[in-house]
N, C-alpha and C positions, 0 to 999 in steps of 0.2 A: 541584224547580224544573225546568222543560223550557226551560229561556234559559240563553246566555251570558252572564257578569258579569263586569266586569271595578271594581276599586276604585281609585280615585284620588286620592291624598293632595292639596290644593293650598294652599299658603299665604295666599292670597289669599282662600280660599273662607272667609267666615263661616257657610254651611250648609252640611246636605245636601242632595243635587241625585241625581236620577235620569234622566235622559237615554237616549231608548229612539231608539239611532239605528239601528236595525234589526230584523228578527225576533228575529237570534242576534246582536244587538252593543248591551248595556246597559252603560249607563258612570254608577258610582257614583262622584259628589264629595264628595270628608267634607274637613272642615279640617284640616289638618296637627297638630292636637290633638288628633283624636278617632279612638281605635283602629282599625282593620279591623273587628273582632270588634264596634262600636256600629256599623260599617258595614253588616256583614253583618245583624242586629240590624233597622238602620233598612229593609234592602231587602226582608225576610222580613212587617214590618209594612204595606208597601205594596205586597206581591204582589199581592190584588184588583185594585190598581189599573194594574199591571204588565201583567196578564193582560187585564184589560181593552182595554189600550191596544195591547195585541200582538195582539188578537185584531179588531182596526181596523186592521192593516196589512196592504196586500194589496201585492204583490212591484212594485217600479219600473217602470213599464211602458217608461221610459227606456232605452235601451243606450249605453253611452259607449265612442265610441272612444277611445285610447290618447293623453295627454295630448302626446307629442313629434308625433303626427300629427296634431292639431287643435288645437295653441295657434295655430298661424299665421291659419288660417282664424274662428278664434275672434274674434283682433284686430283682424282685417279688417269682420267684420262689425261689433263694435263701436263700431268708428273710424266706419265708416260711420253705423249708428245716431245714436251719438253728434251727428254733424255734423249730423243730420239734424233729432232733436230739440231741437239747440241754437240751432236758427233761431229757435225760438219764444223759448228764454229767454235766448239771448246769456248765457249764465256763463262766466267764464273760468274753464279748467282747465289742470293743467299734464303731468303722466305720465299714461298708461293703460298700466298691467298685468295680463295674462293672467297667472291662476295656477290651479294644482291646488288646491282647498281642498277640506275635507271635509267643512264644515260651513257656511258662508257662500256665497251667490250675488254677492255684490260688497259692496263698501265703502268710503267717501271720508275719506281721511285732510284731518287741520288744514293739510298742505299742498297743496290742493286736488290731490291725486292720488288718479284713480280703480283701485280695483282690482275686476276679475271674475274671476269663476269662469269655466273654461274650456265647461264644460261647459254654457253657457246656449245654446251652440252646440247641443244639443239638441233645446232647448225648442222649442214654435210659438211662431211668431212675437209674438203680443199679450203672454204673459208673456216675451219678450225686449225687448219694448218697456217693457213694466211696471218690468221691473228695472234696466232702460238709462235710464228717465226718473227712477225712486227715485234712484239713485245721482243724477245729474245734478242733481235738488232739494236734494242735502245738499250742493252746493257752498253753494249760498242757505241753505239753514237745517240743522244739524249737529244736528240733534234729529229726533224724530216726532210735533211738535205739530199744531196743526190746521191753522196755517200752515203748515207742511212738506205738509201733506195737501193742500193748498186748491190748493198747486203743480203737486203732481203731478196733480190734476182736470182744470185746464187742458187738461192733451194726455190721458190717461186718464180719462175721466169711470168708467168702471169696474174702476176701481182694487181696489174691495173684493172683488169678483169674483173679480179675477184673484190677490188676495192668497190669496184661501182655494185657487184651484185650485192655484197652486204648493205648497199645504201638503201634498200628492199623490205630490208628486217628491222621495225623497230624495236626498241628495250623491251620496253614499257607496254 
């Protein structure tokens, strides 16, 4: 094997899960039931597919600066954003939190508070707006139905575009 592996026991996990969050950073989920050893097991049966999909990954063309130097700036912009697309849908929200995540671009919790990823501060602008209106639709709908979709078309007619370009960029 020419990759990193790392095995993760999770309680909560009813499968196994292979998760390729980088060239050299594979993170195996087995349920808290089922050995290392059916872990090691399961990832050795799905190397084709391993290798396939590592061999699809071409290095973050992203650079991130250092999270205590761009949460500020981070916030700013999307307070900004924020305000800006909420003309159109008037949602009421209540926190916005900057955070380091490293696997998530943002996400709206039941108590309509938004959280992002610092690092959208990166991105160009269309998918900052992409992920600043996403979030802003799940005040209105807390799912990915077609109505949730139908929202974010409104101000992003090309939404789907912009979804696969983010596929592009990893966190981490």
């Amino acid at each position: 094997m020419d990759y990193n592996y790392t095995i993760k026991k999770n309680k909560r996990s009813k499968n196994l899960r292979i998760k390729i969050k980088s060239k050299n950073n594979i993170l195996v989920t087995i349920p808290y039931y089922i050995s290392y050893k059916q872990g090691e097991i399961f990832l050795k049966e799905k190397e084709p597919w391993i290798l396939k999909h590592l061999s699809n990954i071409k290095e973050n063309p992203l650079k991130f600066k250092p999270y205590t130097e761009s949460k500020k700036e981070a916030k700013d912009l999307i307070i900004k954003k924020l305000n800006f697309f909420n003309e159109k849908y008037n949602f009421k929200f209540n926190k916005v939190f900057i955070r380091n995540q490293s696997t998530i671009w943002g996400s709206c919790s039941s108590n309509k508070n938004l959280n992002f990823n610092y690092k959208i501060l990166f991105l160009k602008d269309s998918l900052q707006d992409y992920l600043i209106v996403h979030e802003l639709c799940h005040l209105q709908e807390m799912n990915h139905s077609k109505k949730f979709y139908s929202l974010i078309e409104k101000t992003i007619p090309n939404y789907k575009s912009l979804q696969k370009e983010l596929k592009k960029y990893l966190i981490n």
